[in-house]
C-alpha positions in Angstrom: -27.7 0.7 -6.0 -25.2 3.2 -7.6 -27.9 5.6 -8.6 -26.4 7.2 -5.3 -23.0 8.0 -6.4 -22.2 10.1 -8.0 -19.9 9.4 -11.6 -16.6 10.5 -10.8 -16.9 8.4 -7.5 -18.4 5.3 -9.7 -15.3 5.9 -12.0 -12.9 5.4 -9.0 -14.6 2.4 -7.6 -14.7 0.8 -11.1 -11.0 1.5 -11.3 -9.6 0.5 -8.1 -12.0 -2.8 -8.7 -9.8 -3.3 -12.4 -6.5 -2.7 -10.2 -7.5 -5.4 -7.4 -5.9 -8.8 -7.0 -8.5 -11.3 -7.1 -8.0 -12.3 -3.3 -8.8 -8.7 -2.5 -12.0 -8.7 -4.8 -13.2 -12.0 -3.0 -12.4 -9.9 0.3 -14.6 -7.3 -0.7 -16.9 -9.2 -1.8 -17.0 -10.9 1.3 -17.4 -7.6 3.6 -19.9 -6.5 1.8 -22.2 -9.6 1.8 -21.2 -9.7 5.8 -22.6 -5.8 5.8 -25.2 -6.5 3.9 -26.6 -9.7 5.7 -27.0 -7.4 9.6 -28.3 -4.6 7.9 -30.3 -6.0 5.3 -30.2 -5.7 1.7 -33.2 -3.0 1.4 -32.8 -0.3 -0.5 -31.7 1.4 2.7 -29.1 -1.1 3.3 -27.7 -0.8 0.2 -27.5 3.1 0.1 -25.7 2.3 3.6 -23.1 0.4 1.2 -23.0 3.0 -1.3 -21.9 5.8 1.6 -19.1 3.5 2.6 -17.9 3.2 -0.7 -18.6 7.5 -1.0 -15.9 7.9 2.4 -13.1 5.1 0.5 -13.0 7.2 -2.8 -12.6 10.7 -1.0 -10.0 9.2 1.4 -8.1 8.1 -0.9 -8.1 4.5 -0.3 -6.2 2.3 -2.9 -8.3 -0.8 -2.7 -11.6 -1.9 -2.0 -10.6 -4.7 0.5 -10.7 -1.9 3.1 -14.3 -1.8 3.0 -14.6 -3.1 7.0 -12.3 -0.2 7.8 -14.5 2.5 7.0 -18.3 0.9 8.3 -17.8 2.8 11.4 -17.5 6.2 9.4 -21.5 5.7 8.4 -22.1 6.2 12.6 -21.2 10.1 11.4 -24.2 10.8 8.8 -27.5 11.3 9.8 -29.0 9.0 7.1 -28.6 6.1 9.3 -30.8 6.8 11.9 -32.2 3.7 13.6 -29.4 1.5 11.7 -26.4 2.7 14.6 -26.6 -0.4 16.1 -26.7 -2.4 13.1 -24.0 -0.4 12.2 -22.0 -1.1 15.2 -22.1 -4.8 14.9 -21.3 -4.4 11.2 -18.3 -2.7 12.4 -16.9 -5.3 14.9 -18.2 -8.3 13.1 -15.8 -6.9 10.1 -13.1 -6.2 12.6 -13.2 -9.9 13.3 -13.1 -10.8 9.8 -10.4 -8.9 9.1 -7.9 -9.8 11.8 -9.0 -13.4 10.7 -8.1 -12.6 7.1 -4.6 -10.6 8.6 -6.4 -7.5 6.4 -4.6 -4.1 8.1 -6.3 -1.8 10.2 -4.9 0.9 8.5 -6.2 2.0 4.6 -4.2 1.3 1.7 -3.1 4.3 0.4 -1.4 5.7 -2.8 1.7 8.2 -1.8 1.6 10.8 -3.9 4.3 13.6 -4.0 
């Protein structure tokens, strides 16, 4: 599955994963399987995972429990084609869970000056 990012990007995800609470790993985990079970865990699913996780290390997001926040982001590639809706319910099916979870709308994000 990671065969699609590249290192520098695996070496932030693998840090941000070392830095994470355990409730925010279990949240990830969770948004992912969520993800994972509308658009199917193909190899095409899972390369949809991998270009999340490719817009949360070049925003700059601090942890990886804002996965749900960036599904929507995918809706701008053209790799997705004939996914958009799956995408779309994706999206607000992990809106859901995160107003469930009181998860922010808003990316964690390290201030740096």
């Amino acid at each position: 599955m990671f065969d699609f990012i590249s290192d520098e990007a695996k070496a932030k995800v693998l840090d941000k994963w070392r830095l994470m609470s355990e409730t925010d790993k279990a949240h990830f985990i969770n948004q992912v399987a969520i993800a994972l079970s509308i658009w199917g865990s193909d190899e095409k699913g899972k390369k949809l995972v991998v270009e999340v996780l490719k817009f949360m290390t070049e925003n700059g997001t601090s942890t990886l429990a804002d996965f749900g926040i960036y599904t929507e982001k995918l809706l701008s590639i053209k790799a997705v084609s004939g996914r958009e809706t799956k995408i779309k319910r994706a999206s607000l099916i992990l809106e859901g869970y995160r107003i469930k979870h009181s998860l922010p709308s808003e990316p964690h994000r390290d201030i740096s000056v």
